[in-house]
N, C-alpha and C positions, 0 to 999 in steps of 0.2 A: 448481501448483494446491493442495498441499499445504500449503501457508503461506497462502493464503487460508482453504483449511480452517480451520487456528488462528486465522485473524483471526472466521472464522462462531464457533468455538468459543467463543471471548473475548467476541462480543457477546451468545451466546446466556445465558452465566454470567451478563453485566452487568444483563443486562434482566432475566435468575431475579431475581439481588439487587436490582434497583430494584422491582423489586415484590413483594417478602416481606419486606426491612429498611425497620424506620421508624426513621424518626430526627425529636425536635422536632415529635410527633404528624402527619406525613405518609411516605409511603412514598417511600424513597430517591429512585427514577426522577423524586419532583415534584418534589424540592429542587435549586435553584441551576440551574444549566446544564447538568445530567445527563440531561435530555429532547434537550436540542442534540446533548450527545455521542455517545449511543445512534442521532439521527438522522444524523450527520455517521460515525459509523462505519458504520452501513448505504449511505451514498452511498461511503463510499471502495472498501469491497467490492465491490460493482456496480462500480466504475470499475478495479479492479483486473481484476474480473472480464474485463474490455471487452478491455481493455491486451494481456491474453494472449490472447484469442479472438483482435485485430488483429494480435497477432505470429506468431501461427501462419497467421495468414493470408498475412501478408508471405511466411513462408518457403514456404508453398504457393506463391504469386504470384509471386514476385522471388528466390526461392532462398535458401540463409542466409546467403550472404557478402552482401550486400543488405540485407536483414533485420537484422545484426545490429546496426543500428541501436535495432531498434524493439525488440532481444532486450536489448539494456543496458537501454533504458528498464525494463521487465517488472524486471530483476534489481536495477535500483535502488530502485523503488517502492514493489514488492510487501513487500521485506520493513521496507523504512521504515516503511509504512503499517502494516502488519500492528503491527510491535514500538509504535507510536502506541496500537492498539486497544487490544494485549494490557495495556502501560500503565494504560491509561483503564480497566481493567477490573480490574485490582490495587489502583486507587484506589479503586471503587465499593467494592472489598471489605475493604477495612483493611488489618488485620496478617494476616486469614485470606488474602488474595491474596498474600501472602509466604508462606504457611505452606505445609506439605505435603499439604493437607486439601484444597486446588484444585491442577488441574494449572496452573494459570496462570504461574508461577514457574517452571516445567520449560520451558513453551510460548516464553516469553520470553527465556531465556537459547538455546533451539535455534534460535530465528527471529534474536536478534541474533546469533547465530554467523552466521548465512547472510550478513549483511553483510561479513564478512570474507572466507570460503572461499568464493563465487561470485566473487571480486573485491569489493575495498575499493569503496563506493560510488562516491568520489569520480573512479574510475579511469572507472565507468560513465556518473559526470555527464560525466566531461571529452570521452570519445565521443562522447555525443548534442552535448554545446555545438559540439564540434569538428567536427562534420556541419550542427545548424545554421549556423555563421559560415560553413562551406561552400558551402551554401543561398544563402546571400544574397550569399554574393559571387558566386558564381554567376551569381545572377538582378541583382544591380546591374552585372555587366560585358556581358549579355547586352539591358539593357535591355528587356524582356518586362515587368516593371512587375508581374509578378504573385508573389502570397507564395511562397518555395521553400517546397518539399514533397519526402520521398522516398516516401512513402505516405501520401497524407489523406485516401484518399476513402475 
C-alpha cells in the first residue's frame, strides 16, 4: 500500500502543476491529453487499490498458498502502474520532475527498484499466465463450459 501511496503522491504533484503552470496562455492540466492522464491515473489507483483489498481477501478466504496467485498479480501491477504515474508526473513537471526540488525522482527510482527485489515482473506474469492456461485447460478437459476462475467473485 505504500507504493500506491507514491502513485496518490505523484498525482497529487501532477494536478498542483496542471493547475499553477501555464504554458501557450492555458494552464498545463487543459493542454493536450493531460486531462486524460490525470483521469486515467486516478482510475489505476482505485484499481490498484481494489487488487490488494481482493488479495488480501484471497488469503483471508483461501490461504496463501492459494492466494498467491492473486499476490503476483498485486506485485506485478502495483508497482508497473505506479512507476506509469510517477512518469506522467515528471513529464507534467519538466526538468524540475528530474531535479531535486520534487521528491518524484527519489519516488521513481524506489518504486522501479521494487520491480526487481519483490521478483522481476516477468517471473510474476509467468505465474498468473501459468495459473490461467491452467484454468482453462482445466475447465476445457472438464467440459463445464464455464470461464476458469481461482477467485472472481
Amino acid at each position: 500500500m505504500r507504493t500506491i501511496g507514491k502513485a496518490e503522491k505523484a498525482l497529487d504533484l501532477m494536478v498542483q502543476r496542471g493547475l499553477t503552470r501555464e504554458a501557450f496562455g492555458k494552464k498545463l492540466g487543459q493542454l493536450g491529453g493531460n486531462m486524460q492522464i490525470i483521469a486515467q491515473a486516478r482510475c489505476e489507483i482505485e484499481a490498484m487499490r481494489l487488487m490488494v483489498l481482493k488479495a488480501a481477501k484471497a488469503m483471508d478466504v483461501l490461504g496463501n498458498k492459494e492466494a498467491r496467485i492473486w499476490v503476483s498479480m498485486v506485485k506485478a501491477m502495483v508497482p508497473e502502474r505506479t512507476c506509469k504515474i510517477i512518469d506522467q508526473a515528471i513529464q507534467m513537471h519538466g526538468a524540475l520532475g528530474v531535479s531535486q526540488h520534487t521528491p518524484l525522482a527519489r519516488m521513481y527510482a524506489q518504486t522501479r527498484t521494487l520491480r526487481i527485489a519483490d521478483g522481476p515482473d516477468e517471473v510474476h506474469h509467468m505465474v498468473v499466465g501459468r495459473n490461467e492456461l491452467q484454468q482453462h485447460r482445466d475447465t476445457n478437459e472438464d467440459d463445464k463450459g464455464a470461464s476458469a476462475a481461482v477467485f472472481r467473485n
